[in-house]
Every structure is written in structure tokens, then in C-alpha cells.
DSSP file (Angstrom, degrees, kcal/mol; ACC not computed):
  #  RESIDUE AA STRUCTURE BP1 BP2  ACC     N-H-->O    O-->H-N    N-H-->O    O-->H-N    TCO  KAPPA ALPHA  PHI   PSI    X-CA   Y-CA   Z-CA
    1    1 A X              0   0    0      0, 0.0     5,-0.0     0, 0.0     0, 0.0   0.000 360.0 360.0 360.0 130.4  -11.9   -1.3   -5.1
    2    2 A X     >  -     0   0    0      1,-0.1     4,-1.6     4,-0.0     5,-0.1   0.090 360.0-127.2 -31.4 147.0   -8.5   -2.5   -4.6
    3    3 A X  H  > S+     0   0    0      2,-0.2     4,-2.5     3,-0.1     5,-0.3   0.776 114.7  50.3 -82.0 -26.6   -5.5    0.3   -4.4
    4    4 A X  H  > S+     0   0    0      1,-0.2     4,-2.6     2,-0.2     5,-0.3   0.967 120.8  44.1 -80.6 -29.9   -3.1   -1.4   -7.2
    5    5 A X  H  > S+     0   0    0      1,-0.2     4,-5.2     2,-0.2     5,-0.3   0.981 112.3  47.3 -47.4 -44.2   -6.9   -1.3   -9.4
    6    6 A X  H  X S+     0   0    0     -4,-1.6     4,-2.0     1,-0.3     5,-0.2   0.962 115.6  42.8 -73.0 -41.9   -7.9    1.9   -8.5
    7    7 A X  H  X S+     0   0    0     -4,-2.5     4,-0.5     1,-0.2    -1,-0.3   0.802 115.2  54.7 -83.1  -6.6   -4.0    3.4   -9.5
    8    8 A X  H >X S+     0   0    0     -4,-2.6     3,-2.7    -5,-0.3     4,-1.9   0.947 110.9  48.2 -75.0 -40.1   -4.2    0.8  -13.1
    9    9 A X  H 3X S+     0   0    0     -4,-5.2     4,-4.4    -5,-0.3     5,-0.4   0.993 111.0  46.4 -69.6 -46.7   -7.5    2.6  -14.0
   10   10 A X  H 3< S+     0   0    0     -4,-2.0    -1,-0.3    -5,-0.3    -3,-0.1   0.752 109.3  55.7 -70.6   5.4   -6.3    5.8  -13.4
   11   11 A X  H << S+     0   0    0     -3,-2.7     4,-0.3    -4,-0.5    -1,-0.2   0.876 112.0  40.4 -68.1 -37.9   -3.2    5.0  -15.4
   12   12 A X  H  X S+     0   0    0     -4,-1.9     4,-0.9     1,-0.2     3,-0.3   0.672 107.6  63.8 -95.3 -12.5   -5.0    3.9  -18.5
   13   13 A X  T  < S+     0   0    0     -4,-4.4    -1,-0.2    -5,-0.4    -3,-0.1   0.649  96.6  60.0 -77.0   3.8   -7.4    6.7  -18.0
   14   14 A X  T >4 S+     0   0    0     -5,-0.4     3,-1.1     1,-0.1    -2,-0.2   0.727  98.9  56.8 -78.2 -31.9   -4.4    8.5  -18.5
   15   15 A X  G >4 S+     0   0    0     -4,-0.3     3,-1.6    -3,-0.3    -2,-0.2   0.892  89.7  69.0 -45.0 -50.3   -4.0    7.1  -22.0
   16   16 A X  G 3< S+     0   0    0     -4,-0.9    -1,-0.3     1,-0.4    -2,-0.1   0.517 105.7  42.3 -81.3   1.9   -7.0    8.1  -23.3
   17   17 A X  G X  S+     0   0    0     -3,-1.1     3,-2.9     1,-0.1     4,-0.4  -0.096  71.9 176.5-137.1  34.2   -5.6   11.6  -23.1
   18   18 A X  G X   +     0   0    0     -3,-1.6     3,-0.5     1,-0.3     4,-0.3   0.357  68.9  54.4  -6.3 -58.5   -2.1   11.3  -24.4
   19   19 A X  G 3  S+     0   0    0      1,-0.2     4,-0.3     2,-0.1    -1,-0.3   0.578 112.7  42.2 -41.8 -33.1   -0.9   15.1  -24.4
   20   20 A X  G <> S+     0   0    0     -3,-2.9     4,-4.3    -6,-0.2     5,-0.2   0.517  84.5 102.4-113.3   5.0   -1.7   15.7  -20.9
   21   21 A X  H X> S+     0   0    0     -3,-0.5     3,-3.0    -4,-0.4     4,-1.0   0.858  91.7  42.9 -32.4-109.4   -0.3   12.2  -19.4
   22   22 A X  H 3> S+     0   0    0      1,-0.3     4,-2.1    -4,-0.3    -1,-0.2   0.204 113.1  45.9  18.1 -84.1    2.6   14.0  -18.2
   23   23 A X  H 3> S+     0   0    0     -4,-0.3     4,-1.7     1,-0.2    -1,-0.3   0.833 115.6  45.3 -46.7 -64.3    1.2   16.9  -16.9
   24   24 A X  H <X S+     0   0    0     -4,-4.3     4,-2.0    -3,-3.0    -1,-0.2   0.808 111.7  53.2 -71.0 -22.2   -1.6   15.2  -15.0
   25   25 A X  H  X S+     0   0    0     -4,-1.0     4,-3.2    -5,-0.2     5,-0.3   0.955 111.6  50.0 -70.6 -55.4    1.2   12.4  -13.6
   26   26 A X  H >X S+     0   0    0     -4,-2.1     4,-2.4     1,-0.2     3,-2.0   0.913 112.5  50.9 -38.8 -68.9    3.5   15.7  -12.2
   27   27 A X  H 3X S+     0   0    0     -4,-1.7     4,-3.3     1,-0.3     5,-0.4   0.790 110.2  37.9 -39.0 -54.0    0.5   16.8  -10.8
   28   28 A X  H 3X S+     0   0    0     -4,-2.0     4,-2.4     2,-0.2    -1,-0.3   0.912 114.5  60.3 -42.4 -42.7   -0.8   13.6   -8.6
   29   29 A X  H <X S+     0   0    0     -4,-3.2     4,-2.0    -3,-2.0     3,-0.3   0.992 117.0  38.3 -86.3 -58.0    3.5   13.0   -7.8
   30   30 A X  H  X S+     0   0    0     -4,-2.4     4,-1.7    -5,-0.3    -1,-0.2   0.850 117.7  39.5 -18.0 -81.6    3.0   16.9   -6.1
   31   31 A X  H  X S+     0   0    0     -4,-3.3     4,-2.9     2,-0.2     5,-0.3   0.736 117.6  51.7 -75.2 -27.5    0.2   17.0   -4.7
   32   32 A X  H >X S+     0   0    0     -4,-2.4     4,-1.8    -5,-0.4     3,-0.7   0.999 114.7  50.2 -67.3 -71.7    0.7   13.0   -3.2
   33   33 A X  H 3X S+     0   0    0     -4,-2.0     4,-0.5     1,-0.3    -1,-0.3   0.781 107.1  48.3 -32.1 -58.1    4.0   14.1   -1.9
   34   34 A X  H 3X S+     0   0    0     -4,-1.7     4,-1.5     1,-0.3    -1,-0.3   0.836 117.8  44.3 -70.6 -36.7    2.8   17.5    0.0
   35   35 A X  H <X S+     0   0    0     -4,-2.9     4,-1.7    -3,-0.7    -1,-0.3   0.764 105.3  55.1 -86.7   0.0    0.0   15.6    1.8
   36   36 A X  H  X S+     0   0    0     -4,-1.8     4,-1.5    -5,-0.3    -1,-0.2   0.707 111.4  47.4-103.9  -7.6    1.6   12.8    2.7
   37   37 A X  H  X S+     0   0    0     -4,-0.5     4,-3.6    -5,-0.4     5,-0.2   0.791 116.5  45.2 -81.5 -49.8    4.3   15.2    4.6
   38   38 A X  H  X S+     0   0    0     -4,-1.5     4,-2.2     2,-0.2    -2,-0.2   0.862 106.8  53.2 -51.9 -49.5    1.8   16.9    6.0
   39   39 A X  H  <>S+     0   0    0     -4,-1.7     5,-1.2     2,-0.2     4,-0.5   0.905 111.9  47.6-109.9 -63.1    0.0   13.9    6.9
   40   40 A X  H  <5S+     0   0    0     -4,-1.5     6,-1.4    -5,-0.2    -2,-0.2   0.924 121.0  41.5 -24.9 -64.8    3.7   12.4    8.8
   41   41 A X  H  X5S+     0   0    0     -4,-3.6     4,-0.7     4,-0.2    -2,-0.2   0.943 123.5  37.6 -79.3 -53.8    3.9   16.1   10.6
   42   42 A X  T  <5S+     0   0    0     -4,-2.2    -3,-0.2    -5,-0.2    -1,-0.1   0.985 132.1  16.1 -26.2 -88.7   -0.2   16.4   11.4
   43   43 A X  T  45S+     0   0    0     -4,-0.5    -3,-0.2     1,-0.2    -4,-0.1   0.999 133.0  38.8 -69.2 -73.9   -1.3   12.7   12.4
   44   44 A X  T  4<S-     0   0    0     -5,-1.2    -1,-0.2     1,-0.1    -3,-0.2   0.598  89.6-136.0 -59.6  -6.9    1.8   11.1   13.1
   45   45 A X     <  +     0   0    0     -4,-0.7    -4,-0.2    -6,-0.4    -1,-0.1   0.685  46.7 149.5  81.1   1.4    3.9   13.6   14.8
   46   46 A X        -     0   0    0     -6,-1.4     2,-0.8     1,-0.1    -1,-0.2  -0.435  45.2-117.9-100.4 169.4    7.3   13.0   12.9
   47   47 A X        -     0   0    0     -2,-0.1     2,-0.1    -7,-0.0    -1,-0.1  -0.938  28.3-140.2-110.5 106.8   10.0   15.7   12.3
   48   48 A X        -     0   0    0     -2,-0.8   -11,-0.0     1,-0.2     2,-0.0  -0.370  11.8-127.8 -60.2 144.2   10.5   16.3    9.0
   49   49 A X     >  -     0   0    0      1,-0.1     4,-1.0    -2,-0.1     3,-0.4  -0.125  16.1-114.7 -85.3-160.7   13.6   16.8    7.8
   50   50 A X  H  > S+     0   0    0      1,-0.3     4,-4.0     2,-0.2    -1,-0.1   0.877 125.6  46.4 -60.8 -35.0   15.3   19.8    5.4
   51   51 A X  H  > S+     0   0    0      1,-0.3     4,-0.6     2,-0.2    -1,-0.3   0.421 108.7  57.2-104.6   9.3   15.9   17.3    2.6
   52   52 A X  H  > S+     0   0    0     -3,-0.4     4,-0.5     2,-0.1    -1,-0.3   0.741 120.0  33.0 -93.0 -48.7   11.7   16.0    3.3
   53   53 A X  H  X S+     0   0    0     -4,-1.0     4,-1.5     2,-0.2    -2,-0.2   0.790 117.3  55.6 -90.7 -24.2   10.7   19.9    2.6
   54   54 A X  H  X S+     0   0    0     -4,-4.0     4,-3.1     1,-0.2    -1,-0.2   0.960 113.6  39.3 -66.5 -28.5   13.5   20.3    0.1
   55   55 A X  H  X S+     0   0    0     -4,-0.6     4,-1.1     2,-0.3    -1,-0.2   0.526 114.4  53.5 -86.3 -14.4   12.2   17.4   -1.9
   56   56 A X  H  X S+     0   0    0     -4,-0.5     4,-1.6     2,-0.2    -1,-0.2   0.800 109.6  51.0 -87.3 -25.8    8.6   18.4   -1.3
   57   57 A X  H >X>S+     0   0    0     -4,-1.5     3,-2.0     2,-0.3     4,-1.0   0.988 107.5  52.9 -95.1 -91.0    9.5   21.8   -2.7
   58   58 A X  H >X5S+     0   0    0     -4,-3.1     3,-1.7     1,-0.3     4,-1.4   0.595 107.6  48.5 -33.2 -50.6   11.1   20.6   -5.7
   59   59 A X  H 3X5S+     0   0    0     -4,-1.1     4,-1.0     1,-0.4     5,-0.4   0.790 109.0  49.0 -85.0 -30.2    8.4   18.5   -6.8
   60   60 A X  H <<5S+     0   0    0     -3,-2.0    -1,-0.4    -4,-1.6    -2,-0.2   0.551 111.2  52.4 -87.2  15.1    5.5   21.0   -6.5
   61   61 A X  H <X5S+     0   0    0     -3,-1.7     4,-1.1    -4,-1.0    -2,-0.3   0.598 110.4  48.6 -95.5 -27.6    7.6   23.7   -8.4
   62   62 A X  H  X<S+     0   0    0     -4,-1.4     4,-0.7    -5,-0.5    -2,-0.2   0.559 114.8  47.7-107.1   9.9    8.1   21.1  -11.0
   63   63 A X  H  X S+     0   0    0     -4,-1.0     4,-1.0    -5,-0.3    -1,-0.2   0.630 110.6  45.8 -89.1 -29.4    4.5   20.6  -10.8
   64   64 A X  H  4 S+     0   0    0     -5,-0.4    -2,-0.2     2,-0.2    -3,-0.1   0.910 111.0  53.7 -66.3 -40.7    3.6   24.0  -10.9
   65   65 A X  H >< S+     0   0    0     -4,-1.1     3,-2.4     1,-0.2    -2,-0.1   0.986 109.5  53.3 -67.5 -62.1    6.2   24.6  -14.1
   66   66 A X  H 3< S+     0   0    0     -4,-0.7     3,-0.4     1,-0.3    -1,-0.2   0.630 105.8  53.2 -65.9 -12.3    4.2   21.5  -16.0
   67   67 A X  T 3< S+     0   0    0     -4,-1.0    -1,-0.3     1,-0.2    -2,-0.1   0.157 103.0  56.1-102.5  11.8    0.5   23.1  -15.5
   68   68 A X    <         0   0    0     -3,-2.4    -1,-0.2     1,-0.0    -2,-0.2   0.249 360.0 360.0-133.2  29.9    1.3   26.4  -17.1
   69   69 A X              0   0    0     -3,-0.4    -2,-0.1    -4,-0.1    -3,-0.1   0.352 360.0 360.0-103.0 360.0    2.6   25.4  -20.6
């Protein structure tokens, strides 16, 4: 399947659950973020910067805040 299909179906299979959109979008933007830093430091070898872990750090704390209410 194609990447821009595969991310429309899981948009509108985000629809179908209106209340938890949100919540399930923080998560994906987290967790996408943390591997894909990881995945730079790992495979590729690059040197993250502060503002790469600071920004990785916000976004799973404001994923972490959006799964517990």
C-alpha cells in the first residue's frame, strides 16, 4: 500500500472514534518522533543535537499528559 494511503486510512480511521482523535494523533507524533531520533543516532550515525532531545522530550511528555485523562 502506498504511504500517503496507508496515513489517509489511518486518518479516517481516526474519525470513526471522534473522542480519542486527539489522543491517538499525540500518541503516533511521540512515539514517530522518538524512533525516528533513535533511528538517525542507531543506523545512521548522526549527532543529535540538545534542541533534537529537547524537542523529542517535549513531545512524549505531551504524549504521556494526553493518555492519562
Amino acid at each position: 500500500m502506498h504511504p500517503a494511503a496507508s496515513l489517509s486510512l489511518f486518518a479516517w480511521l481516526l474519525t470513526l472514534h471522534p473522542t480519542a482523535a486527539g489522543r491517538t494523533f499525540a500518541a503516533y507524533g511521540g512515539m514517530y518522533i522518538a524512533v525516528v531520533l533513535i533511528w538517525l543516532r542507531v543506523v545512521d550515525g548522526a549527532s543529535l543535537t540538545r534542541w533534537d532531545v529537547i524537542g523529542a522530550v517535549i513531545a512524549l511528555v505531551g504524549m504521556g499528559g494526553s493518555s492519562e485523562q
